[in-house]
Backbone as a chain_set.jsonl record, in Angstrom:
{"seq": "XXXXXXXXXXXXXXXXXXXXXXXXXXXXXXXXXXXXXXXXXXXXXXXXXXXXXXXXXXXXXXXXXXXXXXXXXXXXXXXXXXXXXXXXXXXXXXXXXXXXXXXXXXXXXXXXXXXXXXXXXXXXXXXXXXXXXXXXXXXXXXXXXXXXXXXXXXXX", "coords": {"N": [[-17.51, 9.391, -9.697], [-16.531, 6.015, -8.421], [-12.798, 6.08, -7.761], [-11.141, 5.057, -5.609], [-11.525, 1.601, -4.863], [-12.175, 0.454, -1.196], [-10.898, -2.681, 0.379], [-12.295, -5.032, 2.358], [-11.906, -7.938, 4.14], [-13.772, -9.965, 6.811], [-14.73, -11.545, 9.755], [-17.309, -11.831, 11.929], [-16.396, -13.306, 14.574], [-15.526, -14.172, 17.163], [-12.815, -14.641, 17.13], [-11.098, -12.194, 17.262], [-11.476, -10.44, 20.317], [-12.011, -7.864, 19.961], [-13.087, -7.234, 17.757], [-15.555, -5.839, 16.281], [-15.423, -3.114, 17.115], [-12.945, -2.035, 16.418], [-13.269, -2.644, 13.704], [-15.187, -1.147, 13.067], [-14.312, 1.18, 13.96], [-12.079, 1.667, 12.055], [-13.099, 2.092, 9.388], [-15.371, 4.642, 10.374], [-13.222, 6.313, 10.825], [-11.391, 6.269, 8.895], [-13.325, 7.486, 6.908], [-14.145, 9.875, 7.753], [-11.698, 10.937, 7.73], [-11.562, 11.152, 4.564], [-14.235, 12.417, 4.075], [-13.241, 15.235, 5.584], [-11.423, 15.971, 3.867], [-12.535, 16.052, 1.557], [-12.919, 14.488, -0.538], [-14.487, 12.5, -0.31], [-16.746, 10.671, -1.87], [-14.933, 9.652, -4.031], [-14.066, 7.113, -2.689], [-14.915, 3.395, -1.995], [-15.865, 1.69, 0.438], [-15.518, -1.466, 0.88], [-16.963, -4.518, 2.476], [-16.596, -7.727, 3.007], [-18.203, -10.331, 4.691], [-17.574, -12.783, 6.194], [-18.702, -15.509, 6.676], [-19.89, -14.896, 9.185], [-21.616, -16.146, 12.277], [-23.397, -13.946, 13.471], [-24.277, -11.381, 11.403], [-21.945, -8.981, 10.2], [-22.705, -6.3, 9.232], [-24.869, -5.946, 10.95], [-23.678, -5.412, 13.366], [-22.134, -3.4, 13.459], [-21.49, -0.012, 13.711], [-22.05, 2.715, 12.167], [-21.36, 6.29, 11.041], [-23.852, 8.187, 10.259], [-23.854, 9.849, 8.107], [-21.489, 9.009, 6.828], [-22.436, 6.328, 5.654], [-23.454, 5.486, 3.184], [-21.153, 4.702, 1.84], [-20.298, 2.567, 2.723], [-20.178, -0.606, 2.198], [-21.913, -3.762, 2.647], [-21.015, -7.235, 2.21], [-22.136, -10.3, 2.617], [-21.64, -13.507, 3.636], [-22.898, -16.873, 3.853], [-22.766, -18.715, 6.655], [-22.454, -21.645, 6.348], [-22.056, -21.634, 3.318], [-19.161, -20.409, 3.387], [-17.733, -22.103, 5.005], [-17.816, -23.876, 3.583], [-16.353, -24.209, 1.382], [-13.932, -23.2, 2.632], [-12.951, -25.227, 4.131], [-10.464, -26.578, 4.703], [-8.863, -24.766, 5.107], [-7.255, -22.987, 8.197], [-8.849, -21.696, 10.851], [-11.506, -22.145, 9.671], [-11.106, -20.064, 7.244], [-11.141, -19.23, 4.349], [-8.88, -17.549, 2.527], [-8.017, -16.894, -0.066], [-10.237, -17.18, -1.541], [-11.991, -15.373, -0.337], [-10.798, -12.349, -0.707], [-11.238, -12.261, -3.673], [-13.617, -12.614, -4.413], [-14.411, -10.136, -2.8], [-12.541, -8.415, -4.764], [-14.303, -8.966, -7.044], [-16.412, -7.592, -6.91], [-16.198, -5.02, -6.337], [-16.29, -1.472, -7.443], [-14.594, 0.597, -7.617], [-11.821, 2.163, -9.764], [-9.417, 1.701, -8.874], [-7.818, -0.834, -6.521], [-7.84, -1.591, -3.182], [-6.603, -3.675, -0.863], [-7.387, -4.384, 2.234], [-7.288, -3.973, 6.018], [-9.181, -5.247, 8.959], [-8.194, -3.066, 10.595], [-6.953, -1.198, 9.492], [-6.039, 2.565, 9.125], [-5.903, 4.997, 7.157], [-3.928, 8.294, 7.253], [-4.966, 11.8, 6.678], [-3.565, 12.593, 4.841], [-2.434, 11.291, 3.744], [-4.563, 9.629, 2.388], [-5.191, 11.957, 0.787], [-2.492, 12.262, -0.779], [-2.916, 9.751, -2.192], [-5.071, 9.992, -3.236], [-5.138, 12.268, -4.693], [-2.884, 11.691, -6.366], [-3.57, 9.5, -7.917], [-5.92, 10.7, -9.656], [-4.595, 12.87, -11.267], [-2.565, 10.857, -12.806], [-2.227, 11.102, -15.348], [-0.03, 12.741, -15.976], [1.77, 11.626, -15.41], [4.969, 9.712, -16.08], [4.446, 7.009, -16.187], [2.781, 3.686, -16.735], [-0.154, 3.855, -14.747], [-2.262, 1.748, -14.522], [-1.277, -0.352, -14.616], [0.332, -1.394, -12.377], [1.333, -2.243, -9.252], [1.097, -0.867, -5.98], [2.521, -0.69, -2.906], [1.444, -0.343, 0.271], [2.659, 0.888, 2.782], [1.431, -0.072, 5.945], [2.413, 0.506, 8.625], [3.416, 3.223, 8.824], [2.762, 6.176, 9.871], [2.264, 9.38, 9.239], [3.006, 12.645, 10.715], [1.15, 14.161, 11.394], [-0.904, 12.642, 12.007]], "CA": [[-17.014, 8.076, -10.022], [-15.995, 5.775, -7.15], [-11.806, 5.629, -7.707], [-10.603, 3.577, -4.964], [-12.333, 0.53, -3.459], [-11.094, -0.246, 0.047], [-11.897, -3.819, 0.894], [-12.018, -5.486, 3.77], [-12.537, -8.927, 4.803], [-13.696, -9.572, 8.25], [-15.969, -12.18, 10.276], [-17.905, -11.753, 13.672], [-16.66, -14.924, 15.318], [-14.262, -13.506, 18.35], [-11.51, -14.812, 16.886], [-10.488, -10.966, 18.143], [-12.475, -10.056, 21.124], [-12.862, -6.474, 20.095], [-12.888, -6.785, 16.022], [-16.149, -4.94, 15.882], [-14.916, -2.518, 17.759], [-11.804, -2.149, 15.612], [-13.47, -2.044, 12.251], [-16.314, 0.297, 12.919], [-13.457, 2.66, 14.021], [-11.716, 1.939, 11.064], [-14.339, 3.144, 8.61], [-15.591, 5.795, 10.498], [-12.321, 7.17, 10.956], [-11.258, 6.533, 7.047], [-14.442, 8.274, 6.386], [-13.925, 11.32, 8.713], [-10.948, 11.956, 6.647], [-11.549, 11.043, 3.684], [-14.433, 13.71, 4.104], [-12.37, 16.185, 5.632], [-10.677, 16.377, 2.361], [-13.717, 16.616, 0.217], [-12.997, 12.98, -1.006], [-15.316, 11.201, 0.313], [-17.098, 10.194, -2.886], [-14.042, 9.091, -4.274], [-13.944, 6.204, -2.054], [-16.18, 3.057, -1.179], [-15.272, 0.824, 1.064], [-16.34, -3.157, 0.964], [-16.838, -5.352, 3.91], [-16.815, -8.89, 3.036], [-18.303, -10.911, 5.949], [-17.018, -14.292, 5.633], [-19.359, -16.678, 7.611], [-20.283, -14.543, 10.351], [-23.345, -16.537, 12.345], [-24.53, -12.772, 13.453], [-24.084, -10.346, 10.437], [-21.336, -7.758, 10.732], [-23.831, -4.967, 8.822], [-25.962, -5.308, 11.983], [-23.55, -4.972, 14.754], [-20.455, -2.457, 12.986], [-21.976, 1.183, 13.919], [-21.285, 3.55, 10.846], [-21.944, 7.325, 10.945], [-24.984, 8.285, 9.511], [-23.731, 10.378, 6.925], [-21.017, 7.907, 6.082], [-23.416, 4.96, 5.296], [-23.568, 5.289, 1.918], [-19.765, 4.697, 1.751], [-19.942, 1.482, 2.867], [-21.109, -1.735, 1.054], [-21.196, -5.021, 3.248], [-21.464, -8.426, 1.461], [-22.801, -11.281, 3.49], [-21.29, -15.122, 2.729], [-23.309, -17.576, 4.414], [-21.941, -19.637, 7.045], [-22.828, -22.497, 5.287], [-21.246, -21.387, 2.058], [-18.018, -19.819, 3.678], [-17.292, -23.059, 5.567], [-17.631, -25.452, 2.519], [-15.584, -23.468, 0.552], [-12.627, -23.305, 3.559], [-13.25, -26.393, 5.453], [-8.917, -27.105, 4.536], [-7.784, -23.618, 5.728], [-7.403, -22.634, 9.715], [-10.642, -21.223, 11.039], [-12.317, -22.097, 8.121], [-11.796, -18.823, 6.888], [-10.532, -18.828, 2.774], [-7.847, -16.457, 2.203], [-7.967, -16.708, -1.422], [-11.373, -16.805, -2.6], [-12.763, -14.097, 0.3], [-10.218, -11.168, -1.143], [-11.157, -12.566, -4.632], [-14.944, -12.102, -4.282], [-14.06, -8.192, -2.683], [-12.493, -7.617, -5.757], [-14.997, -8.722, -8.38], [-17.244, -6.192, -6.277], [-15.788, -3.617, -6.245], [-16.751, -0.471, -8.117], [-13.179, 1.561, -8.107], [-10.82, 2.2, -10.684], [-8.201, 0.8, -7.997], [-8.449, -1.636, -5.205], [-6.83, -1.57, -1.958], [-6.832, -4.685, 0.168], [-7.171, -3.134, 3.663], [-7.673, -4.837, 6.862], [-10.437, -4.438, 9.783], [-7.445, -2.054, 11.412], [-6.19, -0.09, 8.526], [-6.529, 3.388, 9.108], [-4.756, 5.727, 6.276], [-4.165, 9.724, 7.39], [-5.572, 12.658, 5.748], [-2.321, 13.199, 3.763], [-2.072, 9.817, 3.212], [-5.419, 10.359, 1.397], [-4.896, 12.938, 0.033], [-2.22, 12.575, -1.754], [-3.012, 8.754, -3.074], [-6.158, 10.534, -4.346], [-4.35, 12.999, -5.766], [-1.769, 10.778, -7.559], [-4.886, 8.638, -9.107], [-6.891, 11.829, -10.224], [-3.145, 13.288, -11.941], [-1.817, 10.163, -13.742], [-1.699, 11.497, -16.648], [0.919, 13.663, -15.835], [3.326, 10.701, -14.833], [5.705, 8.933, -16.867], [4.649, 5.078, -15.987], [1.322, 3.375, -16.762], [-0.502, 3.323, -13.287], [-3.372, 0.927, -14.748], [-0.774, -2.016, -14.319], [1.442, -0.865, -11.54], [0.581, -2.199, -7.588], [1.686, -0.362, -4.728], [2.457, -1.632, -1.636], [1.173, 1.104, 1.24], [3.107, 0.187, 3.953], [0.833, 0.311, 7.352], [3.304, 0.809, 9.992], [3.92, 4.364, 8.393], [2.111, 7.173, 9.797], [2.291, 10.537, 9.245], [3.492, 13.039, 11.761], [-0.216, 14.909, 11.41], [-2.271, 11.799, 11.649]], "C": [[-16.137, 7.55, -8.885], [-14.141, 5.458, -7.836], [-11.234, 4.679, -6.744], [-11.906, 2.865, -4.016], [-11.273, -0.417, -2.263], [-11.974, -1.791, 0.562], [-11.448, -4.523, 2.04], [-12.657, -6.629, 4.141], [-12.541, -9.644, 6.471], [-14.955, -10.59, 8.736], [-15.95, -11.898, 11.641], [-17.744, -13.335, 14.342], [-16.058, -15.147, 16.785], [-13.5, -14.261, 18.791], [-11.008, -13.433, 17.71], [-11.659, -10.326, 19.006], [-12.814, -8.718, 20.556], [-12.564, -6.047, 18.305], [-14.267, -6.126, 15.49], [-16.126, -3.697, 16.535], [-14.047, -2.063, 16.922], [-12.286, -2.189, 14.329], [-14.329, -1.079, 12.204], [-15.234, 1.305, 13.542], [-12.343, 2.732, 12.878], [-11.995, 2.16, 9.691], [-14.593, 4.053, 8.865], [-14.565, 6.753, 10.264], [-11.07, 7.597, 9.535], [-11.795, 7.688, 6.654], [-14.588, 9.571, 6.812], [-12.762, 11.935, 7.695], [-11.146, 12.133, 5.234], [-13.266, 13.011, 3.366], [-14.246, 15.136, 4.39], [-11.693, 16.741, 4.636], [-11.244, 16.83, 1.989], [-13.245, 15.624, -0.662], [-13.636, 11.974, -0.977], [-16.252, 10.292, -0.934], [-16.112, 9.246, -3.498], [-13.786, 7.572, -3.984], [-14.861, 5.492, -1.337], [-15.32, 2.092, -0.505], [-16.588, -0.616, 1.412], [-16.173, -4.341, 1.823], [-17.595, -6.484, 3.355], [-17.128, -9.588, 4.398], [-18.444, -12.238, 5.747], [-17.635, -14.928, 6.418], [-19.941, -16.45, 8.896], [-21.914, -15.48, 11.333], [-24.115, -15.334, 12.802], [-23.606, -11.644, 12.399], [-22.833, -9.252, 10.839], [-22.277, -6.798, 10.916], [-24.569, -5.035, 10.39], [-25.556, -4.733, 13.005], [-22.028, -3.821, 14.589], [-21.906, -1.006, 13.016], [-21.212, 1.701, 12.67], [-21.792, 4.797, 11.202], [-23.168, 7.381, 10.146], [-24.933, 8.307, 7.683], [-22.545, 9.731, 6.138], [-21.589, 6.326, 5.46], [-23.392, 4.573, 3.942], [-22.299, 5.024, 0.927], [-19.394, 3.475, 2.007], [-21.062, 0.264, 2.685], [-20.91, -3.075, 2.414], [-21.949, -5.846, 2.092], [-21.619, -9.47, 2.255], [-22.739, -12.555, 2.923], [-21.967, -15.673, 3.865], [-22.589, -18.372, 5.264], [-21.285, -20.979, 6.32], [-21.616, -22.42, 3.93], [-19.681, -21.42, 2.409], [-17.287, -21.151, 4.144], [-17.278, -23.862, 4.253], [-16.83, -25.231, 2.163], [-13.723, -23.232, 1.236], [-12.59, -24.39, 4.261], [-11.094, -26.798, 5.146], [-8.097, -25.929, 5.249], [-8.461, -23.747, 7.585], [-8.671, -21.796, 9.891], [-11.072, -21.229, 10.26], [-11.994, -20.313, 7.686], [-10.264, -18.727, 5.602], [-9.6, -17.286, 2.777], [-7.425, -16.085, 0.691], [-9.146, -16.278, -1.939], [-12.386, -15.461, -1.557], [-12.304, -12.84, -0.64], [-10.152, -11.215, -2.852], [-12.641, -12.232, -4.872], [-14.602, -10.555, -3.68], [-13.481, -7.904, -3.921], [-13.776, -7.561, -7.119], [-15.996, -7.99, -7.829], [-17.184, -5.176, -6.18], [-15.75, -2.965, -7.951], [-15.39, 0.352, -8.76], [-12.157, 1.175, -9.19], [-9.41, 1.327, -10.191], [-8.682, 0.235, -6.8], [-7.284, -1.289, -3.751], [-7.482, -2.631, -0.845], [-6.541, -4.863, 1.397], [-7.381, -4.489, 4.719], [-8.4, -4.243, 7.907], [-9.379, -3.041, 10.845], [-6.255, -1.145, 10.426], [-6.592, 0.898, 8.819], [-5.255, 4.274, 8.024], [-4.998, 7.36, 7.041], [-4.874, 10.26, 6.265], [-4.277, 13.031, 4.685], [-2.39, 12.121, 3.549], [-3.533, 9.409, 1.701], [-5.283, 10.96, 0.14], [-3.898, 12.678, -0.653], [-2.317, 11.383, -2.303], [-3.775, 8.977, -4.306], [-5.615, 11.672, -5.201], [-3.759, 12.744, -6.798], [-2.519, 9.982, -8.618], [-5.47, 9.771, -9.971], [-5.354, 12.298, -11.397], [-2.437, 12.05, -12.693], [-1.09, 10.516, -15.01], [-0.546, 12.415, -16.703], [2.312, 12.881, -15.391], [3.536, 9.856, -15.807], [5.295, 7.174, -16.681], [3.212, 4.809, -15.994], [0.935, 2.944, -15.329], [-1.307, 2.217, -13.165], [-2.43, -0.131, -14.483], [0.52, -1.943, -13.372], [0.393, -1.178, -10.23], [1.502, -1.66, -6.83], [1.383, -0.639, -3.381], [2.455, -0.153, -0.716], [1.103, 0.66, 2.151], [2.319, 0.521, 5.415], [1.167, 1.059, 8.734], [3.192, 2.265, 9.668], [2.579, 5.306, 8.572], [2.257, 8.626, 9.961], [2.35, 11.259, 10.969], [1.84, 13.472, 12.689], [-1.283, 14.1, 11.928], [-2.688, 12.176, 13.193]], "O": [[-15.235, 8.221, -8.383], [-14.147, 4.435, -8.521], [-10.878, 3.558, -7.107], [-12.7, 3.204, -3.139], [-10.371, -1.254, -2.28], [-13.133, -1.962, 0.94], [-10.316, -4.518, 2.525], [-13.842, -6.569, 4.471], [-11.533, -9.796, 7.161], [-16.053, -10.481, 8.191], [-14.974, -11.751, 12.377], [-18.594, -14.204, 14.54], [-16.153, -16.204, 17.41], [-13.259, -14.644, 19.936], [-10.518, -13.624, 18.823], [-12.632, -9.781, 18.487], [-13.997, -8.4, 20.672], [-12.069, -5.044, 17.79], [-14.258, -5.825, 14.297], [-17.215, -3.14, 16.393], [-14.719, -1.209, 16.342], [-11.499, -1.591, 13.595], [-14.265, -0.187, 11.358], [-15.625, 2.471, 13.492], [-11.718, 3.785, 12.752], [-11.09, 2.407, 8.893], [-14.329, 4.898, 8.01], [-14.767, 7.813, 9.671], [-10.336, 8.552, 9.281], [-11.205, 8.669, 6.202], [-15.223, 10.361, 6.113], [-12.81, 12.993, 7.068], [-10.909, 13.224, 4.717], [-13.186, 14.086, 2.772], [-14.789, 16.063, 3.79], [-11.413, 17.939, 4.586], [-11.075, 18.034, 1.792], [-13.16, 16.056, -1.812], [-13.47, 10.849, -1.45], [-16.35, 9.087, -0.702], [-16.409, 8.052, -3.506], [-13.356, 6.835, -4.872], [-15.554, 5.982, -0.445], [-14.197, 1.771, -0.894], [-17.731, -0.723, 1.855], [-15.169, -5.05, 1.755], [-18.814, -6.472, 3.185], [-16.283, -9.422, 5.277], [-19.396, -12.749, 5.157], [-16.869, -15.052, 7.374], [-20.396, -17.326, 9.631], [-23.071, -15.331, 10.939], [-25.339, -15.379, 12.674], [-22.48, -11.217, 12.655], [-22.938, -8.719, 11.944], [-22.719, -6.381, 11.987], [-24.771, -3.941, 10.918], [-26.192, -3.908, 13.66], [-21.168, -3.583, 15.437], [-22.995, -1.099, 12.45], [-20.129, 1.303, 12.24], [-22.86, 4.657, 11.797], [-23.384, 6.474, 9.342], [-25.362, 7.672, 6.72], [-22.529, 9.849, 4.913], [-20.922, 5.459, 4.896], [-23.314, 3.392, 3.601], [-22.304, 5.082, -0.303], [-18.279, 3.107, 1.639], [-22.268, 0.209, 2.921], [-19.84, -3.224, 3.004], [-22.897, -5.539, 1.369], [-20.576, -9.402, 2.906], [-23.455, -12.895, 1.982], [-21.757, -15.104, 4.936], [-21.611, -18.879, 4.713], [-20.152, -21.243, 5.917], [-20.591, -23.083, 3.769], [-18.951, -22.259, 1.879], [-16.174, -21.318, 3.645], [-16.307, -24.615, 4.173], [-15.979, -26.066, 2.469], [-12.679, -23.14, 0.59], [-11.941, -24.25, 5.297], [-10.78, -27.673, 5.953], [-7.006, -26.049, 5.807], [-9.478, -24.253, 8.06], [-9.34, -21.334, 8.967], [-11.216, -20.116, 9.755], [-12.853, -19.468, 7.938], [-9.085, -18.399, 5.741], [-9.98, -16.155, 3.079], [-6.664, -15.174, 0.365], [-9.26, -15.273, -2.641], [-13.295, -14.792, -2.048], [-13.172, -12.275, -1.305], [-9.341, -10.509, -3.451], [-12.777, -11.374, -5.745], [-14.596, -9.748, -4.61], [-13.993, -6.874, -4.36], [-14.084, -6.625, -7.856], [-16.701, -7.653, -8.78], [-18.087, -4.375, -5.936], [-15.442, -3.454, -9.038], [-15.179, 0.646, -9.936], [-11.766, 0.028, -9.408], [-8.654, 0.603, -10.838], [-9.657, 0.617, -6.153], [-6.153, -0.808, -3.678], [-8.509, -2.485, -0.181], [-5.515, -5.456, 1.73], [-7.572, -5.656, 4.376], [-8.438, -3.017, 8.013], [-9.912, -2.271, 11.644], [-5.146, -0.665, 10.661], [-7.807, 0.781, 8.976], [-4.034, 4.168, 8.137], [-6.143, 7.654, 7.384], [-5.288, 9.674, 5.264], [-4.394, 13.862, 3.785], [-2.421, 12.174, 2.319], [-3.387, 9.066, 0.528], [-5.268, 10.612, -1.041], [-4.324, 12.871, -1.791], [-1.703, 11.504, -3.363], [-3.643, 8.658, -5.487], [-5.806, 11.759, -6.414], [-3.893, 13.264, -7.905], [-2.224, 9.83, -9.803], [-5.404, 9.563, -11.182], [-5.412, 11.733, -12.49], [-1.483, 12.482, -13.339], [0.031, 10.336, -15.487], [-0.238, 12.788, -17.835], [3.438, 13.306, -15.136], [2.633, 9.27, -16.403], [6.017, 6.286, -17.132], [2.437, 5.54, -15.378], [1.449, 1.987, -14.75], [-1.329, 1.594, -12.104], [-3.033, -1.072, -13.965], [1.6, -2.434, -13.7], [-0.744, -0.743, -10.05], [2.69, -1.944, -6.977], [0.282, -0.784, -2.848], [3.178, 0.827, -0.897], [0.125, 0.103, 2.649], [2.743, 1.523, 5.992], [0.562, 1.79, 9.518], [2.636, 2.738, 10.659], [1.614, 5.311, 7.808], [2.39, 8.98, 11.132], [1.963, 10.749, 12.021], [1.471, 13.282, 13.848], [-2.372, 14.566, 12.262], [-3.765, 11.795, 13.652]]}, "num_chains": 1, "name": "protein.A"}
């Protein structure tokens, strides 16, 4: 059962010269740990591609054996632009990370960005803490946690 969905919204438009570059190493390298653990099931990760005119899915390299770990969703230019034509680069900040959630599969969401990378402890023990709830005093089903980025482990 997938527990967390990591989502990620992200267009090919080079707004950042090297943002496919920068998210295909931040999947793979999710996914490296997350299988290192023996988590990797646990976790899918969802790549919204907000208006891209060439597809992320075609040009984001994924491991082989991580592939099946990652979902892309594909908004039409067309679409993406009607829908933002009021925000800065056309690009919706409400209804993109609003479509990643009603997609997502996991018990919990996490609204990541194309340069999130979490450690293997960092992992580990989120997945831990989800799998163990029941053992904690506070309902987690309506509790968000903020997982501060800057913060990385000594190990990572």
């Amino acid at each position: 059962m997938i527990k967390v969905s990591f989502n990620i919204v992200s267009r090919n438009d080079n707004y950042y010269s090297d943002n496919l570059e920068i998210l295909s190493k931040t999947l793979n390298t999710n996914l490296f740990f997350l299988n290192q653990i023996e988590m990797i099931s646990m976790v899918e990760f969802n790549v919204i591609d907000w208006g891209s005119k060439d597809p992320l899915h075609q040009n984001i390299k994924i491991y082989e054996k991580f592939k099946k770990n990652v979902n892309f969703f594909y908004v039409n230019k067309e679409a993406a632009d009607r829908v933002s034509k009021n925000y800065p680069n056309k690009f919706n900040l409400n209804k993109s990370p609003n479509l990643a959630v009603r997609l997502s599969k996991g018990e919990f969401i996490i609204q990541g960005t194309s340069d999130q990378i979490m450690s293997r402890a960092g992992w580990f023990n989120l997945l831990n803490f989800i799998e163990n709830k029941k053992f904690y005093n506070l309902d987690l089903d309506y509790t968000v946690f903020y997982i501060p980025r800057k913060i990385l482990e000594y190990d990572f």
